[in-house]
Steps between C-alpha positions, in 0.01 A plus 500: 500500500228520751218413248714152457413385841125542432517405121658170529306368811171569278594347169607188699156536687316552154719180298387240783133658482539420162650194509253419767202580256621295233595174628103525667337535193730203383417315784099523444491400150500836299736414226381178465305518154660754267336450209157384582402872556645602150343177289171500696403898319515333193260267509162759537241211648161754489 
């Protein structure tokens, strides 16, 4: 029961870190072109 105390503080700390993490990289524009990435290896410009 112990282990509880310690176990549940963390995961909450861990979810917001996560959370956190996510909603940054959202913010700064990294999911903003999905499939450019993807389409752009098929066309081989040499």
């Amino acid at each position: 029961m112990e282990a509880l105390y310690l176990l549940i503080p963390l995961s909450l700390i861990l979810v917001a870190f996560a959370v956190w993490v996510f909603f940054g990289a959202a913010e700064s524009g990294q999911f903003e072109d999905l499939d450019g990435p993807a389409l752009r290896i098929l066309h081989d410009d040499d």
